[in-house]
PLY file of the C-alpha trace (Angstrom):
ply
format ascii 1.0
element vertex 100
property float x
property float y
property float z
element edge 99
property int vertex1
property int vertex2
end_header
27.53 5.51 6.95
30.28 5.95 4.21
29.97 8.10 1.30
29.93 5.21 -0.92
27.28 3.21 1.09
25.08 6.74 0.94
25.32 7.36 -2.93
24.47 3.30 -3.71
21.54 3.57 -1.74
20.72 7.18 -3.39
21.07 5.52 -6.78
18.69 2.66 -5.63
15.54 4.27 -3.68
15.82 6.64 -7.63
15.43 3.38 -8.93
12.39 2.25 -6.78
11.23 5.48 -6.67
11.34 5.84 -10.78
9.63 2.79 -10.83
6.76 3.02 -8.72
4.23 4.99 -11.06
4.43 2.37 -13.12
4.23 -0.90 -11.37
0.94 -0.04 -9.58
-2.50 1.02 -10.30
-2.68 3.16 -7.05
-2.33 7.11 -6.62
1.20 7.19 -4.75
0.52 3.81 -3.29
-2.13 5.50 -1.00
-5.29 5.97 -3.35
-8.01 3.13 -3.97
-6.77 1.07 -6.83
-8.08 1.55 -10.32
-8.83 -0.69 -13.40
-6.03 1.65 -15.38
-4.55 5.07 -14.13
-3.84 7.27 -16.77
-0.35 8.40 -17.74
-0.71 11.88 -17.05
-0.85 10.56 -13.56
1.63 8.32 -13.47
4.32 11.51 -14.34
2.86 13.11 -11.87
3.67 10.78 -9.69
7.17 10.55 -11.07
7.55 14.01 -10.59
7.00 13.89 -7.20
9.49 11.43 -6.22
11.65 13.15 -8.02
11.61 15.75 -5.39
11.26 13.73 -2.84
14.50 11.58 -3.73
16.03 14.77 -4.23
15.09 16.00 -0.61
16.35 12.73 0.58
20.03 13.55 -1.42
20.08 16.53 0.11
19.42 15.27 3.45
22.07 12.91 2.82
24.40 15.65 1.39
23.40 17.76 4.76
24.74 14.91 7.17
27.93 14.79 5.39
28.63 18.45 6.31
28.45 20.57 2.85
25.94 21.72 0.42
26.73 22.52 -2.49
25.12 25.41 -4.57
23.18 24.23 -7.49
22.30 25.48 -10.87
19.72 24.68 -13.38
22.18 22.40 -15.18
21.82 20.34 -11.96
18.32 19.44 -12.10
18.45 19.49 -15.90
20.56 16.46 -15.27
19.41 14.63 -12.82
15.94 15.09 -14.14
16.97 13.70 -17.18
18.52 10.49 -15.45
15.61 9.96 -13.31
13.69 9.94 -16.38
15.86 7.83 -18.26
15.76 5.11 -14.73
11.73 5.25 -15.25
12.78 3.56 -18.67
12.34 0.32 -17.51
8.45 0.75 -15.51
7.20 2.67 -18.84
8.45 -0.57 -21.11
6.82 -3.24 -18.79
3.48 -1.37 -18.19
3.18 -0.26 -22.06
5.58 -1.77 -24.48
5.34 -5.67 -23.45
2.43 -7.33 -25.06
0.74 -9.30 -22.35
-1.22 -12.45 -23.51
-4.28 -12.25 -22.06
0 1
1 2
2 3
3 4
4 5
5 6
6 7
7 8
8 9
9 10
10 11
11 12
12 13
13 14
14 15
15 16
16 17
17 18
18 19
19 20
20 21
21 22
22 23
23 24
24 25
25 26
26 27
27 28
28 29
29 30
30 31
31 32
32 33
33 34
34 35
35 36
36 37
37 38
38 39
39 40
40 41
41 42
42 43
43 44
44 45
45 46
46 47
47 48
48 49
49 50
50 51
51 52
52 53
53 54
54 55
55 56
56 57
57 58
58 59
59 60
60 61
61 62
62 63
63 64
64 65
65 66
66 67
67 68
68 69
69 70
70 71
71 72
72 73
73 74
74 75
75 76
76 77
77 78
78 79
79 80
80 81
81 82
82 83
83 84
84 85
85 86
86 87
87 88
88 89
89 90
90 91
91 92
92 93
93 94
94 95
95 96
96 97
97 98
98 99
């Protein structure tokens, strides 16, 4: 798999993954399903697949042949990013007004 194939498809499953507390009512897509899961849940959950798309990056970092050494700037960053990918979950599941 090229580099460039492995970092689109990085970027994407952070998408998904950013995503996913929002567009369900289910704990981690296992739980029963609920009228309305609170948002101290749903980060949580997006806290979680934080680290596990960032196990997945550093698998994929792993089969290329180097790790590199992070630092707390690192996950300041890519914290921050995954957050900011969430943006679009948060504003469809509590910003759009829904006619009912």
């Amino acid at each position: 798999m090229s580099l460039s194939l492995q970092i689109a498809l990085l970027v994407l499953l952070a998408f998904l993954a950013a995503n996913l507390p929002f567009a369900n009512q289910r704990l981690l897509l296992l739980g029963p399903a609920r009228a309305t899961k609170p948002l101290i849940w749903r980060l949580a959950e997006l806290v979680l697949l934080y680290f596990v798309v960032g196990a997945f990056g550093l698998a994929l970092e792993n089969h290329s042949g180097q790790i590199a050494p992070q630092g707390w700037e690192f996950y300041a960053i890519t914290g921050t990013m995954f957050v900011t990918l969430a943006f679009p979950g948060f504003v469809f599941r509590y910003l759009m007004h829904r006619k009912h």
